[in-house]
CHARMM internal coordinates of N, CA and C (Angstrom, degrees):
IC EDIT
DIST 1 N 1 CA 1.4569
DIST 1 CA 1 C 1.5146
ANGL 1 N 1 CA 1 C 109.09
DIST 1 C 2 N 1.3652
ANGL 1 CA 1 C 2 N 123.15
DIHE 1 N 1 CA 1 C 2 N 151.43
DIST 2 N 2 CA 1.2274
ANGL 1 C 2 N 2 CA 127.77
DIHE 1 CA 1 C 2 N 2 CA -169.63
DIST 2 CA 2 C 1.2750
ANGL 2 N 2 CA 2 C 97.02
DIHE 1 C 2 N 2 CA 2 C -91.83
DIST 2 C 3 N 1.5369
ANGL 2 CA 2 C 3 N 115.02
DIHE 2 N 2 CA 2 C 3 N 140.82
DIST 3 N 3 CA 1.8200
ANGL 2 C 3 N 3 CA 113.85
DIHE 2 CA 2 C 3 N 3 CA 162.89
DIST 3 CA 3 C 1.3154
ANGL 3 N 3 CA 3 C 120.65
DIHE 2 C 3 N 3 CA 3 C -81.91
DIST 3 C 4 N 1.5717
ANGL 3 CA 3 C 4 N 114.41
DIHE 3 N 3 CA 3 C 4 N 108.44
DIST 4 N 4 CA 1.5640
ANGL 3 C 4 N 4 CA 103.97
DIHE 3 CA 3 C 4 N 4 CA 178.94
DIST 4 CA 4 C 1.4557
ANGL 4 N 4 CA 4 C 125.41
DIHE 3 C 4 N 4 CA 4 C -81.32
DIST 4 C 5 N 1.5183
ANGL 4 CA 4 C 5 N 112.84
DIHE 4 N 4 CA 4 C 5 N 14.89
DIST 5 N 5 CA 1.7695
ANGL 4 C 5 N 5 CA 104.73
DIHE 4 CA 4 C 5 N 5 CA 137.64
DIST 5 CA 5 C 1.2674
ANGL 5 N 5 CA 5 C 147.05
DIHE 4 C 5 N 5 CA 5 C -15.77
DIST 5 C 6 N 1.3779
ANGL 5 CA 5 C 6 N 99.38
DIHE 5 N 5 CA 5 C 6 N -57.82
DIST 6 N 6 CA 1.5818
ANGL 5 C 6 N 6 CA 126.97
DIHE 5 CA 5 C 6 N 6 CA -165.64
DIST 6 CA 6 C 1.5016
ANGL 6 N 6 CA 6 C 116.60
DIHE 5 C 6 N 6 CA 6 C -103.23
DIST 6 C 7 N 1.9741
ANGL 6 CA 6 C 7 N 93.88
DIHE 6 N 6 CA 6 C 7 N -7.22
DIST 7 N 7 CA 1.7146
ANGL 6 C 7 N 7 CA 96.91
DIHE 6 CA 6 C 7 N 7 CA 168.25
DIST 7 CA 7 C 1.4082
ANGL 7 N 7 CA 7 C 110.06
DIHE 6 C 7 N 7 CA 7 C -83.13
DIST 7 C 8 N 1.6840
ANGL 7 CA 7 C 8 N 100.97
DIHE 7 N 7 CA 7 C 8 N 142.84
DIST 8 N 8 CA 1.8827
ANGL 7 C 8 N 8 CA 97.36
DIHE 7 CA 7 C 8 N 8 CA 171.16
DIST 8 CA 8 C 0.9427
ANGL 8 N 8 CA 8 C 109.38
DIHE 7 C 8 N 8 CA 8 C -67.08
DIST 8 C 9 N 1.5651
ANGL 8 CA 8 C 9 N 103.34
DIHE 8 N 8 CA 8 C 9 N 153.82
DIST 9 N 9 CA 1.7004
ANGL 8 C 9 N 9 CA 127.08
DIHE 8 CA 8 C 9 N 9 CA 178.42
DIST 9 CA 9 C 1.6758
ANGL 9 N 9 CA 9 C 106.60
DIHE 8 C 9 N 9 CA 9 C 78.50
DIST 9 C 10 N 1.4164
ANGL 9 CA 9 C 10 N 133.83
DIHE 9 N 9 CA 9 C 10 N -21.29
DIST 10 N 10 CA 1.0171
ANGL 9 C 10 N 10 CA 137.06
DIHE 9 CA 9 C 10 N 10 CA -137.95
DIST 10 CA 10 C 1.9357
ANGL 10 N 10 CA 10 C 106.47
DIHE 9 C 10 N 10 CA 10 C -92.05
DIST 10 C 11 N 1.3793
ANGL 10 CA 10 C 11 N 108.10
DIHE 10 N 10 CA 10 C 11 N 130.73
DIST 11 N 11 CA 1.3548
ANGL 10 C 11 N 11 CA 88.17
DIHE 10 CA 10 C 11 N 11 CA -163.05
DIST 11 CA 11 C 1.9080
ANGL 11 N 11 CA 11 C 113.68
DIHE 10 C 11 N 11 CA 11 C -112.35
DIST 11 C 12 N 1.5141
ANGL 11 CA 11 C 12 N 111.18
DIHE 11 N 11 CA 11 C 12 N 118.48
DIST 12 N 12 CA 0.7169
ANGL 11 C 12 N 12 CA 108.05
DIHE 11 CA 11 C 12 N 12 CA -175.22
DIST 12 CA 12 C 1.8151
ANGL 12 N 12 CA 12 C 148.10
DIHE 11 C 12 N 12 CA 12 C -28.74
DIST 12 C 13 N 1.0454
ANGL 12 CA 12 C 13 N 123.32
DIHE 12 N 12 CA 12 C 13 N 122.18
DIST 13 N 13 CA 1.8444
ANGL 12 C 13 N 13 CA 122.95
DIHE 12 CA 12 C 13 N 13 CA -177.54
DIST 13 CA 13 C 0.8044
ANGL 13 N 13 CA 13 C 111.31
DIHE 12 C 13 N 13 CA 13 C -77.18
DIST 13 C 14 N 1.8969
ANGL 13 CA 13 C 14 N 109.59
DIHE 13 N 13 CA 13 C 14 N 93.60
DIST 14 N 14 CA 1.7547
ANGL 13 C 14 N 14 CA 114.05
DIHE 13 CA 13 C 14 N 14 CA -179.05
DIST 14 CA 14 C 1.6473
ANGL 14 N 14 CA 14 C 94.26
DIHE 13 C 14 N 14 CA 14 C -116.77
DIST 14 C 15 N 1.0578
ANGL 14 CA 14 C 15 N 111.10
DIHE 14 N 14 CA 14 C 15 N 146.62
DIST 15 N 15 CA 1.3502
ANGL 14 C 15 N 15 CA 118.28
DIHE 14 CA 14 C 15 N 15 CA -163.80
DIST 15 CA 15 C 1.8901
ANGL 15 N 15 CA 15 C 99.02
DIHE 14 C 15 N 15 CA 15 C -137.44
DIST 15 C 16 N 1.6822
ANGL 15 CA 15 C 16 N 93.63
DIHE 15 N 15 CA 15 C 16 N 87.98
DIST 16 N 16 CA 1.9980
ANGL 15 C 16 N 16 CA 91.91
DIHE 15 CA 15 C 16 N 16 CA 178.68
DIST 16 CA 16 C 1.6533
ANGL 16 N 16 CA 16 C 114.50
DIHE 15 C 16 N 16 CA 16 C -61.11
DIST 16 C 17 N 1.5095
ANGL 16 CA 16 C 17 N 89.22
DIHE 16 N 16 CA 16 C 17 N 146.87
DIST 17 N 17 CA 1.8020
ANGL 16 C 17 N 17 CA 104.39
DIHE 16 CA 16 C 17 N 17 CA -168.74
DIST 17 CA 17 C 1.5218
ANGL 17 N 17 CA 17 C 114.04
DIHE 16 C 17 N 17 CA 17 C -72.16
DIST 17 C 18 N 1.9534
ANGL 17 CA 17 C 18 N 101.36
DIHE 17 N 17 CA 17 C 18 N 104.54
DIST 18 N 18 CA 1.3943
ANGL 17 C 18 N 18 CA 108.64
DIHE 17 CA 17 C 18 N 18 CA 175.80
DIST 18 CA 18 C 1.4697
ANGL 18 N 18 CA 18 C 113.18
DIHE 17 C 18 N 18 CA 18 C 110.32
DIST 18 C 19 N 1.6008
ANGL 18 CA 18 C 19 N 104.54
DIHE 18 N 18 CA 18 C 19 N 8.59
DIST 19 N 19 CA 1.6546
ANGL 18 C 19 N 19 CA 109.71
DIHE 18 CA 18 C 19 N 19 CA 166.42
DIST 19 CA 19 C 1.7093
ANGL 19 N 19 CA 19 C 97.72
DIHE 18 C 19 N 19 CA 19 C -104.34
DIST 19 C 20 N 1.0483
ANGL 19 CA 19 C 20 N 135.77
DIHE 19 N 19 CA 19 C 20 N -54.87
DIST 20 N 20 CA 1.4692
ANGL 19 C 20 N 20 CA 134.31
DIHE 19 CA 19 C 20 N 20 CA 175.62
DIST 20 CA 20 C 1.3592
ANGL 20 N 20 CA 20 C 118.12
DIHE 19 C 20 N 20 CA 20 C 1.95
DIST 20 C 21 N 0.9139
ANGL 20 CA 20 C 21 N 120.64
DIHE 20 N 20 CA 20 C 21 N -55.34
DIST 21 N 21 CA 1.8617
ANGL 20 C 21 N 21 CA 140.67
DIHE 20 CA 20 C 21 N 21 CA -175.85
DIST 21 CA 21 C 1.4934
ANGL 21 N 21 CA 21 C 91.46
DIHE 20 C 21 N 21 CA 21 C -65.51
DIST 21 C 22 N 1.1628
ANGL 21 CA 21 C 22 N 141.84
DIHE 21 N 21 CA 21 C 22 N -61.14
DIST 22 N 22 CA 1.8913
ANGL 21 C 22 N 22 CA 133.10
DIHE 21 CA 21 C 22 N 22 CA -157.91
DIST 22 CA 22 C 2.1206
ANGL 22 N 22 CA 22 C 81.44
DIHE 21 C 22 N 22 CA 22 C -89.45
DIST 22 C 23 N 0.8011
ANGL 22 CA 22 C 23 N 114.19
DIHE 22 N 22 CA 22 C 23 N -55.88
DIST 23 N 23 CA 2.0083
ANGL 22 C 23 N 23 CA 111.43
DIHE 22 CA 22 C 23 N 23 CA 178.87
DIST 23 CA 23 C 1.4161
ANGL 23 N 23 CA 23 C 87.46
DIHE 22 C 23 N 23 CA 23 C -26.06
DIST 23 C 24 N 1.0579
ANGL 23 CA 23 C 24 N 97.74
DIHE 23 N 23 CA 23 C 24 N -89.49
DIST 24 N 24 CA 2.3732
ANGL 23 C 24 N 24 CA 115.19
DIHE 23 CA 23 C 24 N 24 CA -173.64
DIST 24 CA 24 C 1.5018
ANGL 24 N 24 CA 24 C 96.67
DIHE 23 C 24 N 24 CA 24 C -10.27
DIST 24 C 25 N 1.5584
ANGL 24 CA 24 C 25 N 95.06
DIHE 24 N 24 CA 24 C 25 N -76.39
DIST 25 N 25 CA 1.6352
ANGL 24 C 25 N 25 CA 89.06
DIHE 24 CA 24 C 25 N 25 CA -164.14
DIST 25 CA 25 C 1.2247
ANGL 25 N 25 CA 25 C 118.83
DIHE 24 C 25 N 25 CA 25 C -80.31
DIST 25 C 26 N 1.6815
ANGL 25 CA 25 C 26 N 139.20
DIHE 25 N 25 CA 25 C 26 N 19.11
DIST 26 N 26 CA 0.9159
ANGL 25 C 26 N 26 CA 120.96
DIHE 25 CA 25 C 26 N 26 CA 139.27
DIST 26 CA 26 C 1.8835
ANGL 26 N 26 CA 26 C 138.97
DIHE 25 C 26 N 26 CA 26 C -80.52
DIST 26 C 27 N 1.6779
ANGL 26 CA 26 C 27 N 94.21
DIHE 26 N 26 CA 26 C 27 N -25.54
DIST 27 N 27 CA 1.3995
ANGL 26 C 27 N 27 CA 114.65
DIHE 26 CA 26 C 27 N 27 CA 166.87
DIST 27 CA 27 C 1.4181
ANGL 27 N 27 CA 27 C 92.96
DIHE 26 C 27 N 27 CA 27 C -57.18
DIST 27 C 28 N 1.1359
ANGL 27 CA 27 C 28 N 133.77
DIHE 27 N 27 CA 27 C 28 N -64.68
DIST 28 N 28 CA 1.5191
ANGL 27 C 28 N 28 CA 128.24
DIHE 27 CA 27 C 28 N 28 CA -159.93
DIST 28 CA 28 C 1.5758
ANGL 28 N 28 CA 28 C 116.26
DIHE 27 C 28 N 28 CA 28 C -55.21
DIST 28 C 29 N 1.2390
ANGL 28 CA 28 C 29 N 111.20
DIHE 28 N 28 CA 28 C 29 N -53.14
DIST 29 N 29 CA 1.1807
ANGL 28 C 29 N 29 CA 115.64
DIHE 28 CA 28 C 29 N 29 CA 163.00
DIST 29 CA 29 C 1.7829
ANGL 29 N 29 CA 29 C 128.40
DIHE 28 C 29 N 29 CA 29 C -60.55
DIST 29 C 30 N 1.0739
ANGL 29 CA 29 C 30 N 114.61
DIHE 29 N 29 CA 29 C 30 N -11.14
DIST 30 N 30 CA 1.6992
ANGL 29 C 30 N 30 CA 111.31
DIHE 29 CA 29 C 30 N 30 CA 178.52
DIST 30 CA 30 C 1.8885
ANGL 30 N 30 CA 30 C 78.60
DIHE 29 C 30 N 30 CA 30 C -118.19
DIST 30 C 31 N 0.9062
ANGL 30 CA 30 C 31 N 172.56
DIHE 30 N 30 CA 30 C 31 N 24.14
DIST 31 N 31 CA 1.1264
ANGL 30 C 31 N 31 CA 175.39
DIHE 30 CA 30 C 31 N 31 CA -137.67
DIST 31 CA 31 C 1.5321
ANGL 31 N 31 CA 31 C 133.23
DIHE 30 C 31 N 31 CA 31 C 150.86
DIST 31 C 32 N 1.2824
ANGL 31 CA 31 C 32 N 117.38
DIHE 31 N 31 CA 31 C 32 N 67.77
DIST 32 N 32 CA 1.2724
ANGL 31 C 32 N 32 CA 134.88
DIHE 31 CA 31 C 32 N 32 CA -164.15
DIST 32 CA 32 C 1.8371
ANGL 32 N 32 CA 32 C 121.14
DIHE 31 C 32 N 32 CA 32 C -70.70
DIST 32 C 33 N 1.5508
ANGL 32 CA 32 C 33 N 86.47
DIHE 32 N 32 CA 32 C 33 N -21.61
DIST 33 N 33 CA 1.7218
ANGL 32 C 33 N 33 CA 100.24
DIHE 32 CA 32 C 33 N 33 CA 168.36
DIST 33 CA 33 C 1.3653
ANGL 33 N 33 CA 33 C 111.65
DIHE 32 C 33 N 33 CA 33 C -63.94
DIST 33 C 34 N 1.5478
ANGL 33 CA 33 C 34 N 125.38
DIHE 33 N 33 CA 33 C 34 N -24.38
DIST 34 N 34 CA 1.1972
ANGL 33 C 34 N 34 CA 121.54
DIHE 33 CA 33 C 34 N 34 CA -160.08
DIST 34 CA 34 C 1.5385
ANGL 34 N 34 CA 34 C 108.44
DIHE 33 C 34 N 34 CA 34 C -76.92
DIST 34 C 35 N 1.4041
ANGL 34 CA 34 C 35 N 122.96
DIHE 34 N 34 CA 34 C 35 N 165.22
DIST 35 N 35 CA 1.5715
ANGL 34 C 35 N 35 CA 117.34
DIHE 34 CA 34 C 35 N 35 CA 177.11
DIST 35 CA 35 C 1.6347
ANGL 35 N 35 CA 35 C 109.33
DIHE 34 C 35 N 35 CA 35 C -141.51
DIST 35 C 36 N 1.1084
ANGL 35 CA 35 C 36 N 90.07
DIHE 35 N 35 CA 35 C 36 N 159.87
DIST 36 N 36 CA 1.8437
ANGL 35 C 36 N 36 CA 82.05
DIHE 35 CA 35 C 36 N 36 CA -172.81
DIST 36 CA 36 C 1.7689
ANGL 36 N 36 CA 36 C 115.34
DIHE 35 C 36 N 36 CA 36 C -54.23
DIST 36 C 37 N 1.3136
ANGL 36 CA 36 C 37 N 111.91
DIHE 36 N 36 CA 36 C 37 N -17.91
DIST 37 N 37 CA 1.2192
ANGL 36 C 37 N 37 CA 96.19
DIHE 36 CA 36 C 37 N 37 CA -173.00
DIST 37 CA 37 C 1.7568
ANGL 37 N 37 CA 37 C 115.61
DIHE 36 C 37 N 37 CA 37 C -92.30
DIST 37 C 38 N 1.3649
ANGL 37 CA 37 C 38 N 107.36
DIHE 37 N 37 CA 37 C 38 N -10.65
DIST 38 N 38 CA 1.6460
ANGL 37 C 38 N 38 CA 130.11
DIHE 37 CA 37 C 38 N 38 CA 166.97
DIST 38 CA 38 C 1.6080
ANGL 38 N 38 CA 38 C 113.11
DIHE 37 C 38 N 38 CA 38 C -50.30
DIST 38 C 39 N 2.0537
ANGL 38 CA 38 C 39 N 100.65
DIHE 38 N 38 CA 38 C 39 N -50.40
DIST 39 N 39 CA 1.3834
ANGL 38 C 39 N 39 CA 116.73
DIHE 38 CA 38 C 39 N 39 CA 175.64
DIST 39 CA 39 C 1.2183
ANGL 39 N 39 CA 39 C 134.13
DIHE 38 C 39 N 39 CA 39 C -96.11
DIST 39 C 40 N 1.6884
ANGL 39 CA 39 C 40 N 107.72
DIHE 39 N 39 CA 39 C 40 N 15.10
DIST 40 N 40 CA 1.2581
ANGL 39 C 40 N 40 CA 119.87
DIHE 39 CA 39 C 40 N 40 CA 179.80
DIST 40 CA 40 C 1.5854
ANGL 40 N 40 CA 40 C 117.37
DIHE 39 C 40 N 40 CA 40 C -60.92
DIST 40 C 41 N 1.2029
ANGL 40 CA 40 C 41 N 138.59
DIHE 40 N 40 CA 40 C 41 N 122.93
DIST 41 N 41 CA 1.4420
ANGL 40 C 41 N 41 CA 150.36
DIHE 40 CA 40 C 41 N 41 CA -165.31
DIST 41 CA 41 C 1.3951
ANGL 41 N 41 CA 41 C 119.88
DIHE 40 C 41 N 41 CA 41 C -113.81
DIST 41 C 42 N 1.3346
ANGL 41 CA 41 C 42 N 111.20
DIHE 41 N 41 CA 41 C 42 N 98.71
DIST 42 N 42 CA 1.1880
ANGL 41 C 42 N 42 CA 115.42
DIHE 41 CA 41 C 42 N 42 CA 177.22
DIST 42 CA 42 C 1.9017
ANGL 42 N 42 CA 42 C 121.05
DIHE 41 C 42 N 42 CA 42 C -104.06
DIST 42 C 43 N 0.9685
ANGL 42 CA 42 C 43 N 140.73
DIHE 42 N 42 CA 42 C 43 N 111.35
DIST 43 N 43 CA 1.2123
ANGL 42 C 43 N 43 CA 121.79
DIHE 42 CA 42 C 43 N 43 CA 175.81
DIST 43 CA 43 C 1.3926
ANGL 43 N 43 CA 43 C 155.75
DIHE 42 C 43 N 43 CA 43 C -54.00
DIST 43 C 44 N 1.2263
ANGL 43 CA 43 C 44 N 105.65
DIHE 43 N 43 CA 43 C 44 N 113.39
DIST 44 N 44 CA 1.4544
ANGL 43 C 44 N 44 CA 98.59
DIHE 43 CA 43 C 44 N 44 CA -153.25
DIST 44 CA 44 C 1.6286
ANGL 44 N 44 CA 44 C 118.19
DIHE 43 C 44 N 44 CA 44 C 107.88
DIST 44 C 45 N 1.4785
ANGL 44 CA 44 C 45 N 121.09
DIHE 44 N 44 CA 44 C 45 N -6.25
DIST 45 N 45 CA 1.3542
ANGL 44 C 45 N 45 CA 136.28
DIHE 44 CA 44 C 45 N 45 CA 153.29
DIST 45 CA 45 C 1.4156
ANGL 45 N 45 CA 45 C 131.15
DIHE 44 C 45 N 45 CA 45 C -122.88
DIST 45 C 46 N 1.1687
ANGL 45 CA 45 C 46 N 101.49
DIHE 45 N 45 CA 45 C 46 N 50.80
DIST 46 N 46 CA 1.3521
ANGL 45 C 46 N 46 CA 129.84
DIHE 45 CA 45 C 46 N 46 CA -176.24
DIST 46 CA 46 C 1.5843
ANGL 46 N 46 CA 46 C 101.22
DIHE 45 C 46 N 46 CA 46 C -64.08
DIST 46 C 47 N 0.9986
ANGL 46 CA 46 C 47 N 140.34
DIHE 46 N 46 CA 46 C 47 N -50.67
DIST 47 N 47 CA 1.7842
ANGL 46 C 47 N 47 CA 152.17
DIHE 46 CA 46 C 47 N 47 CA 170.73
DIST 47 CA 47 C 1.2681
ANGL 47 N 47 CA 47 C 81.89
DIHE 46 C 47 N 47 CA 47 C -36.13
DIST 47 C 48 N 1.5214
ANGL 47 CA 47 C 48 N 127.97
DIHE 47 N 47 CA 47 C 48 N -77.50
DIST 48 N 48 CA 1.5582
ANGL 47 C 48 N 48 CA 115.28
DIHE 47 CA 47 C 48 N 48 CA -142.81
DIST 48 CA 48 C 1.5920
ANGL 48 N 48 CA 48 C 96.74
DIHE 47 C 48 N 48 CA 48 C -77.24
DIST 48 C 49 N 1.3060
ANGL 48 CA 48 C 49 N 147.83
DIHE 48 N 48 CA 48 C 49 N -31.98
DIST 49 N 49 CA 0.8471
ANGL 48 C 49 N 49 CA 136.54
DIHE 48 CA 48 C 49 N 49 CA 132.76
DIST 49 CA 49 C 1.3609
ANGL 49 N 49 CA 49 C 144.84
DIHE 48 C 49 N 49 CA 49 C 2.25
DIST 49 C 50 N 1.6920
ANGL 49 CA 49 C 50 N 125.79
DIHE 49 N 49 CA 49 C 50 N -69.63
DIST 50 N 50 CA 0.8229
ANGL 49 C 50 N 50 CA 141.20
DIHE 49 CA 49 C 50 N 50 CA 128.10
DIST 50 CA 50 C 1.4727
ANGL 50 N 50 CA 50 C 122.53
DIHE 49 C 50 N 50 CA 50 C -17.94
DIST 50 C 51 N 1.6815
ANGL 50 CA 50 C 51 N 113.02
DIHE 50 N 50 CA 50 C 51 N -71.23
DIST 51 N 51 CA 1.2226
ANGL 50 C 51 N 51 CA 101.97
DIHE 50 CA 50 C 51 N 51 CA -171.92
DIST 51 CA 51 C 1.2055
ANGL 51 N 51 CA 51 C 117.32
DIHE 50 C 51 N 51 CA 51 C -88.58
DIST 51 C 52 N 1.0057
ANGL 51 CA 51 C 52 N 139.78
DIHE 51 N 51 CA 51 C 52 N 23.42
DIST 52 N 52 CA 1.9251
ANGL 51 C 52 N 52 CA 158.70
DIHE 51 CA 51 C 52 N 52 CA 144.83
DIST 52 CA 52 C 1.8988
ANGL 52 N 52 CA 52 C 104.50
DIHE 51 C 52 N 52 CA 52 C -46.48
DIST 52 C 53 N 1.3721
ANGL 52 CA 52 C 53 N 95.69
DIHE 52 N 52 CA 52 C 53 N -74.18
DIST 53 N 53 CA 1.5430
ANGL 52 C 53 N 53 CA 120.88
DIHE 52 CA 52 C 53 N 53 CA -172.33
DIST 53 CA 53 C 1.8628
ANGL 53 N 53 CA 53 C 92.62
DIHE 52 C 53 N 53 CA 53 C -66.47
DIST 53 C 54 N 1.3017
ANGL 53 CA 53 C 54 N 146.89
DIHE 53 N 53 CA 53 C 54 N -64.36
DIST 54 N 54 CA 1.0274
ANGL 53 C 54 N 54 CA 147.22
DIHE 53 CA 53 C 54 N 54 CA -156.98
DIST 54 CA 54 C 1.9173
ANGL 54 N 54 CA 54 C 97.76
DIHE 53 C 54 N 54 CA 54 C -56.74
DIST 54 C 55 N 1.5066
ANGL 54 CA 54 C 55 N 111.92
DIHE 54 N 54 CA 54 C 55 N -38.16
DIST 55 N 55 CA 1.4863
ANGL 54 C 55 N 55 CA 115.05
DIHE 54 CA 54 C 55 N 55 CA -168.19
DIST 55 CA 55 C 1.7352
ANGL 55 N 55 CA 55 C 93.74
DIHE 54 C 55 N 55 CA 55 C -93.70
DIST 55 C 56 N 1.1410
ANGL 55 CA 55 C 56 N 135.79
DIHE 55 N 55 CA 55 C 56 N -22.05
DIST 56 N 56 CA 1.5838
ANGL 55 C 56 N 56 CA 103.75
DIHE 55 CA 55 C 56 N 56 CA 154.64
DIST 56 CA 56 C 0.9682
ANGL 56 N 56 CA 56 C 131.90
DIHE 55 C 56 N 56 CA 56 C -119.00
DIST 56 C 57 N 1.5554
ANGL 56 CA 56 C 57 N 131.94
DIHE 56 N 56 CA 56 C 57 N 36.31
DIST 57 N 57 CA 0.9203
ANGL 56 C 57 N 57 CA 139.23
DIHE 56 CA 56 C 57 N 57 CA 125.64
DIST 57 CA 57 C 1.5897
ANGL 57 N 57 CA 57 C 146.62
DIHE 56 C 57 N 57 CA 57 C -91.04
DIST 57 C 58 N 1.6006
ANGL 57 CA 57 C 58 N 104.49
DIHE 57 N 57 CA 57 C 58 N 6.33
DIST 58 N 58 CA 1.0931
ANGL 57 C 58 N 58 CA 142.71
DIHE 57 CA 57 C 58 N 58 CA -162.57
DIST 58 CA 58 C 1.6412
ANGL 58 N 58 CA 58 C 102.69
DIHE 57 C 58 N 58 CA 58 C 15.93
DIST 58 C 59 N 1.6441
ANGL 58 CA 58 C 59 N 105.37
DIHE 58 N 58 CA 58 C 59 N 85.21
DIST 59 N 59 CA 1.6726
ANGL 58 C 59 N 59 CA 112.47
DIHE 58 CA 58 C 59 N 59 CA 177.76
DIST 59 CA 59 C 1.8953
ANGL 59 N 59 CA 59 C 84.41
DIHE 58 C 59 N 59 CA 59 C -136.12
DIST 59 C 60 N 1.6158
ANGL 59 CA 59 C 60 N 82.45
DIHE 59 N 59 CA 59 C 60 N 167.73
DIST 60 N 60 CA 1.9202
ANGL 59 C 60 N 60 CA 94.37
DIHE 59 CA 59 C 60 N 60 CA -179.60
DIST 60 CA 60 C 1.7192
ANGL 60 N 60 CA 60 C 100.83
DIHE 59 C 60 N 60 CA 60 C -81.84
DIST 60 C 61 N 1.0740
ANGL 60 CA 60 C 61 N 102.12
DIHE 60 N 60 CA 60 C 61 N 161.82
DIST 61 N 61 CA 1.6678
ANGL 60 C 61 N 61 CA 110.03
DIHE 60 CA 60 C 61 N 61 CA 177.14
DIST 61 CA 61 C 1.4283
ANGL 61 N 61 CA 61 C 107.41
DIHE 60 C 61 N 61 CA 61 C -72.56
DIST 61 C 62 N 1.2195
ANGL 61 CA 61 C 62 N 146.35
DIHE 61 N 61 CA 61 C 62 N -7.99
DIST 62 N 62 CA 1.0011
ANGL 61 C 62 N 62 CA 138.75
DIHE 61 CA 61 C 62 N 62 CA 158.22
DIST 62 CA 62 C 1.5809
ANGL 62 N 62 CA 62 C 106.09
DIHE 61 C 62 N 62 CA 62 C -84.82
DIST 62 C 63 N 1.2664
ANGL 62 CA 62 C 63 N 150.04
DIHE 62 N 62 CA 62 C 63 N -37.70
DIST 63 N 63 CA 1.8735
ANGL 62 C 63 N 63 CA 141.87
DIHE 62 CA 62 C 63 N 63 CA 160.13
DIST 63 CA 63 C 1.3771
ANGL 63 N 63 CA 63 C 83.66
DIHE 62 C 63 N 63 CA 63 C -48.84
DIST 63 C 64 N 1.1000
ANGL 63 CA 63 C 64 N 131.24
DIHE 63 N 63 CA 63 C 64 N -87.46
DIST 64 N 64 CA 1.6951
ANGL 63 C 64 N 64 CA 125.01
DIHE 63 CA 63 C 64 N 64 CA -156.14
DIST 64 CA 64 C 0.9845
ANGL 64 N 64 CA 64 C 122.83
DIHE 63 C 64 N 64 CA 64 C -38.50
DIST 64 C 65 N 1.9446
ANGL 64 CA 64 C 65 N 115.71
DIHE 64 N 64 CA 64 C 65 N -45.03
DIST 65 N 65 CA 1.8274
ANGL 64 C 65 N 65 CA 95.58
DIHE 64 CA 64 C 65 N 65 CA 165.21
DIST 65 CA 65 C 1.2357
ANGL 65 N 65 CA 65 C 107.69
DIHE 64 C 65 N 65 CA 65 C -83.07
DIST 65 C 66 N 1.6657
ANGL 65 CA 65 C 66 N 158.59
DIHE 65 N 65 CA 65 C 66 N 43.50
DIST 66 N 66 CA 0.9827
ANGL 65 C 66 N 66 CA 112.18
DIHE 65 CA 65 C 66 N 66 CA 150.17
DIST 66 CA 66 C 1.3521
ANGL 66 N 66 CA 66 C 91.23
DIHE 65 C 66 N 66 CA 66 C -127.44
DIST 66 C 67 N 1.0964
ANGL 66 CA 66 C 67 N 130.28
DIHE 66 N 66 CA 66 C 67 N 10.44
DIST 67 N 67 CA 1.7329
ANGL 66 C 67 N 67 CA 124.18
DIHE 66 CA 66 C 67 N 67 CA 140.39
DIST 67 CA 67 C 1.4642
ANGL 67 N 67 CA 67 C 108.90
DIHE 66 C 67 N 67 CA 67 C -53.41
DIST 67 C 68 N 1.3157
ANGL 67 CA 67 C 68 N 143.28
DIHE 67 N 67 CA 67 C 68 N -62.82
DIST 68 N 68 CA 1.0890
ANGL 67 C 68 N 68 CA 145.72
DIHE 67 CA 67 C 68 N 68 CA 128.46
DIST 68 CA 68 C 1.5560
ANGL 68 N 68 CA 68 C 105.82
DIHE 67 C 68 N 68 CA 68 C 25.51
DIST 68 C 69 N 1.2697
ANGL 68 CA 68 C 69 N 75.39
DIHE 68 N 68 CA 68 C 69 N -104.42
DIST 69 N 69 CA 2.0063
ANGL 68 C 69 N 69 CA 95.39
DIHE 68 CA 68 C 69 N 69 CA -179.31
DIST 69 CA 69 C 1.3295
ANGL 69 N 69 CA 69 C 103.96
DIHE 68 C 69 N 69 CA 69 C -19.92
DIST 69 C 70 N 1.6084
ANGL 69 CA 69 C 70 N 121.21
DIHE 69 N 69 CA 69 C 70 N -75.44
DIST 70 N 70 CA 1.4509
ANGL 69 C 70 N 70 CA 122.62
DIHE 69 CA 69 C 70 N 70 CA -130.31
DIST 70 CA 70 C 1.8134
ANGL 70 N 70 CA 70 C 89.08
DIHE 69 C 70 N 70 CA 70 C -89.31
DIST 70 C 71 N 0.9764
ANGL 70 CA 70 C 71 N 102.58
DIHE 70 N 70 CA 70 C 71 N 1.36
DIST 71 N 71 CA 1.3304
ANGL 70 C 71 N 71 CA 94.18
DIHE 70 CA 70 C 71 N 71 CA 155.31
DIST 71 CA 71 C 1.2335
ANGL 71 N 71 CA 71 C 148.98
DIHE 70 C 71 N 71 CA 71 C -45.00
END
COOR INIT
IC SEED 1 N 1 CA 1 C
IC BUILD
């Protein structure tokens, strides 16, 4: 998978320690395809993360983090 870090404009998937858990269940709830193991959160593997949610919801990694974000 490509890191979209290093893409322009592209805005990094930082995920502050101890919001993840209310994120989840809002992805889950506006996104019902998702499954716990899609939103599984590990720190520091935020990419595979990312690209979990990007492949079933089929959006670019830049829509996904800022669905993310405005979370």
């Amino acid at each position: 998978m490509e890191h979209t870090s290093n893409a322009p404009g592209a805005v990094p998937l930082v995920i502050a320690p101890g919001t993840w858990g209310h994120k989840k269940f809002l992805l889950r709830n506006m996104h019902a395809s998702l499954s716990d193991s899609d939103l599984l959160y590990v720190v520091g593997e935020e990419e595979q993360l990312l690209g979990r949610i990007m492949a079933r919801l089929n959006l670019s990694a830049q829509a996904v983090t800022m669905l993310i974000h405005r979370l």
